[in-house]
C-alpha positions as CSV (number, residue, x, y, z in Angstrom):
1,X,-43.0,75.0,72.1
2,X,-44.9,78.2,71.4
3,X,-41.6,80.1,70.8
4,X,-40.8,77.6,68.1
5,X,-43.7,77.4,65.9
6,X,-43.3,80.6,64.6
7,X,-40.4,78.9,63.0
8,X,-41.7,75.6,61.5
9,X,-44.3,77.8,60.0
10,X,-41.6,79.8,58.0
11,X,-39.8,76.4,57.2
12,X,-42.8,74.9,56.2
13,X,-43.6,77.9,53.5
14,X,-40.2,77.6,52.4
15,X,-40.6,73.6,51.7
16,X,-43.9,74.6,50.2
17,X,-42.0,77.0,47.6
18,X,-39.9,74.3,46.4
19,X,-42.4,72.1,45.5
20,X,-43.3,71.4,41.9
21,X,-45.4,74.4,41.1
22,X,-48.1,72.3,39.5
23,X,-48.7,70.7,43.1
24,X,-51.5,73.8,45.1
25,X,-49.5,74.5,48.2
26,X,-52.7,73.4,49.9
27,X,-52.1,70.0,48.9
28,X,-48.5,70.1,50.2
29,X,-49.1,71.1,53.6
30,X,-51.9,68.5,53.8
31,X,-49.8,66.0,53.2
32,X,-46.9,67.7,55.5
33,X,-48.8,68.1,58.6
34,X,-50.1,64.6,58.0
35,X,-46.6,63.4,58.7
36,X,-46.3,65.3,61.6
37,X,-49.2,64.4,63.2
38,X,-47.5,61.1,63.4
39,X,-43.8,62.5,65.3
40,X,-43.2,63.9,68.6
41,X,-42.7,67.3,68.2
42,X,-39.3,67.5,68.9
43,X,-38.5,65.1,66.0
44,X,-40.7,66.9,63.3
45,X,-39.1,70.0,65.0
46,X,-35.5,68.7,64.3
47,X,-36.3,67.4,60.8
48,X,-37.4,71.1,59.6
49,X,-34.4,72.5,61.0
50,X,-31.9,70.2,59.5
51,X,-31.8,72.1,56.3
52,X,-30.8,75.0,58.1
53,X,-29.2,76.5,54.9
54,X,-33.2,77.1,54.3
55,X,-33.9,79.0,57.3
56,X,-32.9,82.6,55.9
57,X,-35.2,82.3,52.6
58,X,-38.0,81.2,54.8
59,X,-37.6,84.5,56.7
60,X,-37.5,86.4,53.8
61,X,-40.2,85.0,52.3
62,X,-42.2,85.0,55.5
63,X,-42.1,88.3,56.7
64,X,-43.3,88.9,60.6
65,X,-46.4,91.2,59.4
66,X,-47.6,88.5,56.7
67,X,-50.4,87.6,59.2
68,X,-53.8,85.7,58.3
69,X,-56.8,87.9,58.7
70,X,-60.2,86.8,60.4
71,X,-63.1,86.9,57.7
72,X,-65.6,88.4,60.4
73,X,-64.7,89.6,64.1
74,X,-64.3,87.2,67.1
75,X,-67.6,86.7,69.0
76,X,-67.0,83.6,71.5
77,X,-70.0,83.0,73.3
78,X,-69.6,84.3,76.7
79,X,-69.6,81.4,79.4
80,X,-73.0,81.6,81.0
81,X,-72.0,81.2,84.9
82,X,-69.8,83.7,84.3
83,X,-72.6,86.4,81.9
84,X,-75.5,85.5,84.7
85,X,-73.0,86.7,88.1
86,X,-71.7,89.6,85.6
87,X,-67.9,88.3,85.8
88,X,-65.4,90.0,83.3
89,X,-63.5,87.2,81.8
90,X,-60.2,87.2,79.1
91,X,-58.7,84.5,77.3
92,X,-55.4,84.7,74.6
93,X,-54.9,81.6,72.0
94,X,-52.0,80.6,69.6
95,X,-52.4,79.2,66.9
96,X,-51.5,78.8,63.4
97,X,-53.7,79.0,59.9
98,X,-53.4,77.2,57.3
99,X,-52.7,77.2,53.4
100,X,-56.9,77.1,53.1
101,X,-57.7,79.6,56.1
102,X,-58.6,77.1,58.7
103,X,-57.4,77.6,62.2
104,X,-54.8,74.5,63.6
105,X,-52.6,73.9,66.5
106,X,-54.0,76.1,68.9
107,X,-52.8,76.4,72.3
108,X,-53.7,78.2,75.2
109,X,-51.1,81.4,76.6
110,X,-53.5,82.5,79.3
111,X,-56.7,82.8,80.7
112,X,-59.1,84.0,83.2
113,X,-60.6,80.7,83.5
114,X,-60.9,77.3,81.5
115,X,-64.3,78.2,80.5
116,X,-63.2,81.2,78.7
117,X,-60.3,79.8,76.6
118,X,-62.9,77.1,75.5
119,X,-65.3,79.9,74.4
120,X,-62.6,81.6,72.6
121,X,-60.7,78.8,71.1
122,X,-64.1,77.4,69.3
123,X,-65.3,80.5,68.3
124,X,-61.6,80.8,66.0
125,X,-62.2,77.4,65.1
126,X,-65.3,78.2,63.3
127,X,-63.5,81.6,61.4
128,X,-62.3,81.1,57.7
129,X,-59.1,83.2,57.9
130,X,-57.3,84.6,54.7
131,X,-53.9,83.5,54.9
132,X,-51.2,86.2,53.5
133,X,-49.9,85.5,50.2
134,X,-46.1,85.7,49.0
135,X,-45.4,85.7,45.7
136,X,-49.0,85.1,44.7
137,X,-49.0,81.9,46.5
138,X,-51.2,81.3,50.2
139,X,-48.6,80.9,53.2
140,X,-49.2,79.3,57.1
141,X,-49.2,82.4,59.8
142,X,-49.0,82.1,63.3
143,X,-51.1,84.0,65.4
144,X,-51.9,85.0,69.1
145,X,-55.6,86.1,69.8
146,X,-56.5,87.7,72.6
147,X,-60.4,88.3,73.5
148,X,-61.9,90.3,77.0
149,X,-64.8,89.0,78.2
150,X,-66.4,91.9,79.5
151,X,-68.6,92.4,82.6
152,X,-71.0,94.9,80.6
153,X,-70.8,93.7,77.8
154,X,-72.1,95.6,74.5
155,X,-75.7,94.5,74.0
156,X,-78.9,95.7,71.7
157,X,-81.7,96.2,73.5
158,X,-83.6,93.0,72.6
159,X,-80.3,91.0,74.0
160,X,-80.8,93.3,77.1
161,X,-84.0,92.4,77.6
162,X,-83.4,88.9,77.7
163,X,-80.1,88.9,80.2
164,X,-82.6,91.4,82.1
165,X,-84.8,88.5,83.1
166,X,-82.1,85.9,83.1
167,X,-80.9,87.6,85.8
168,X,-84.1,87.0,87.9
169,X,-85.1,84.5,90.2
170,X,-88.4,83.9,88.1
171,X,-87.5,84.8,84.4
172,X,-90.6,86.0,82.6
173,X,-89.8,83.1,79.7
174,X,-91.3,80.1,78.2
175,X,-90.6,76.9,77.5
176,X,-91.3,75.4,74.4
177,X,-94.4,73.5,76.0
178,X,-96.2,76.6,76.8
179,X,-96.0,78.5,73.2
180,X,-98.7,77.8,71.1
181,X,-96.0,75.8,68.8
182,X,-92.5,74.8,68.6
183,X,-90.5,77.8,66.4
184,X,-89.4,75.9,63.4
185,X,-86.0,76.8,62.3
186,X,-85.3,78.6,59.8
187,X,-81.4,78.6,59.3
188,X,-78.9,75.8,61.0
189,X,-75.9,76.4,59.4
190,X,-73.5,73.6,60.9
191,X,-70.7,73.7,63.5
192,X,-67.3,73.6,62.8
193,X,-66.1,70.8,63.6
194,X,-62.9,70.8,66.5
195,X,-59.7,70.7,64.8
196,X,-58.4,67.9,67.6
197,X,-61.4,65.5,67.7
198,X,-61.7,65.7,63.5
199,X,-58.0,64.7,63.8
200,X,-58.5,61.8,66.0
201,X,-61.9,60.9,64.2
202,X,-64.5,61.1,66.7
203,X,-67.8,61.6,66.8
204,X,-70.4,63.0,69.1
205,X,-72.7,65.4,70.3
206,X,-74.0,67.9,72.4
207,X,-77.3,69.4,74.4
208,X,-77.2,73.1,74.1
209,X,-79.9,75.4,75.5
210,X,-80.6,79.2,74.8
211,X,-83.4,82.0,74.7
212,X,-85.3,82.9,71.5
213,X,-85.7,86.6,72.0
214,X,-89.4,87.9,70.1
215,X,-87.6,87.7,66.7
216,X,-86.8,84.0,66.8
217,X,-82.7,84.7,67.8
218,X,-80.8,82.3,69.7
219,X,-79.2,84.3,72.9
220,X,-77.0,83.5,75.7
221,X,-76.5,79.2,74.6
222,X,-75.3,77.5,77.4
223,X,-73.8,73.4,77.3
224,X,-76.1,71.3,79.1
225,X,-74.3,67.9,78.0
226,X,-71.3,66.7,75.8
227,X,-69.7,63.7,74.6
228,X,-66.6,65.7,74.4
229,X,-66.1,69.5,75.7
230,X,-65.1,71.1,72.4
231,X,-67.9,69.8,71.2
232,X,-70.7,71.3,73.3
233,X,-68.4,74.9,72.7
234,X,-68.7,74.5,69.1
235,X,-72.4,73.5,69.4
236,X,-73.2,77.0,71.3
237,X,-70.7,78.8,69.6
238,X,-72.9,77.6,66.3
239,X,-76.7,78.3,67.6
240,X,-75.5,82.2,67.9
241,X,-75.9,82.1,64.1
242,X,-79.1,80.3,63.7
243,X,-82.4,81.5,63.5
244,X,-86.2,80.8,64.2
245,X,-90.0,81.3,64.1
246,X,-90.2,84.4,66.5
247,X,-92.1,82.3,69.5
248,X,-95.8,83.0,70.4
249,X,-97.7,82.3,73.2
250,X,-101.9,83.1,72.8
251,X,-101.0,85.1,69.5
252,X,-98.1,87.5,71.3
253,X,-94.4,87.3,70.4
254,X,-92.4,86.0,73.6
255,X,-89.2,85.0,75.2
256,X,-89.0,81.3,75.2
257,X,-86.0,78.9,76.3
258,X,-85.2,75.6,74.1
259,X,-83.0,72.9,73.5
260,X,-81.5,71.5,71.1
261,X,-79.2,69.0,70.2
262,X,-76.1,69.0,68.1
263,X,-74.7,66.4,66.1
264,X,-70.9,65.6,65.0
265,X,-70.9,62.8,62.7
266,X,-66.9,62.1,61.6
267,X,-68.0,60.4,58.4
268,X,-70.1,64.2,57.4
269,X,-67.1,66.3,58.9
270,X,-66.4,67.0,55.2
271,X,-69.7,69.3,55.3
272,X,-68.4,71.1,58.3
273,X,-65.5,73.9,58.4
């Protein structure tokens, strides 16, 4: 199946390139990948390839280096069983992008361990990728990411500090009863919401617990509960970007731990990415 995606993707452009030029690809694909959402694969598969006369304008208009680039580097959060024992870990993901830079049908080649793939795979959920243009016009790409989960990994010195005591039988950090306040947030942006659950319009949530390191940084996130699993790895992959209040504790900046949760509401998904 992986092998052939590569070549719905090309058919799909060329479909797209025949449409009425008033019609925004975007709005084309939408309604294309509605339909096939409703097939078995083989029969969406079979219907592409039936105007096989197509196939060689789609190649040429798709050219194998027309690929979709990330609009910041991958930064999965690293599984936290795995970060604590210091385990090196690697996961690689296909998937496609679409006409508006979101990240779709993504698949699994290989990895380490489930735990890692799940990292990865929410972390290019929540990318906005710039799909390649031909001809001035936004095309689908497939891709194939592969991230390596080191066992040292690169760290500033704040983070160090943090998986330093972590590391400890008896971590020298707080919890949020024992700080003079609660750090008040200062930016949430939301999660993205999984591609697969947005699909089959669920809702849910997730418990996600991390460290505030003295500047009010969310560090190492870990899942404590989830209504769905890709949930609770888009919750932590999301908290690495939010920021608090540094916490105090009798007037001193400290290390604190907290939790919080994370909502998906299917009738907001239209705020998320």
């Amino acid at each position: 199946m992986d092998n052939l995606l590569p070549l719905a993707v090309m058919k799909i452009n060329t479909m797209v390139d025949q449409q009425d030029r008033c019609v925004p690809p975007k709005v084309v694909g939408q309604q294309f990948l509605r339909l096939i959402r409703r097939a078995s694969f083989g029969a969406w598969f079979c219907a592409l390839l039936s105007c096989s006369s197509l196939l060689p304008q789609a190649m040429a208009q798709s050219p194998a280096d027309a690929k979709a680039q990330p609009s910041r580097t991958y930064s999965p959060t690293y599984p936290y069983d795995a970060l604590i024992a210091g385990r090196a870990g690697w996961a690689e993901i296909n998937l496609t992008v679409d006409y508006s830079g979101r990240a779709i049908f993504l698949s699994t080649v290989g990895a380490s361990d489930p735990a890692s793939a799940s990292a990865l795979q929410a972390d290019i959920e929540a990318i906005e990728f710039l799909a390649p243009r031909i001809n001035g016009r936004p095309m689908m790409s497939s891709l194939k990411v592969r991230f390596d989960f080191s066992a040292q990994p690169t760290l500033d010195p704040a983070a160090k500090e943090v998986l330093t005591e972590l590391r400890k039988s008896k971590p020298a950090i707080y919890t949020v009863e024992e700080l003079d306040k609660k750090p008040a947030p200062i930016r949430q942006p939301l999660p993205a919401y999984p591609y697969i659950l947005r699909s089959d319009g669920l809702s849910g949530q997730a418990e996600i617990e991390f460290v505030l390191d003295r500047t009010g940084r969310p560090l190492f996130a870990r899942v404590i509960s989830a209504t769905q699993a890709d949930f609770g790895w888009a919750a932590a992959n999301c908290v690495q970007r939010w920021r608090y209040q540094p916490p105090v504790k009798n007037g001193e900046k400290v290390l604190a731990r907290i939790k919080e949760t994370v909502v998906f509401d299917i009738n907001k998904a239209a705020d998320m990415w």
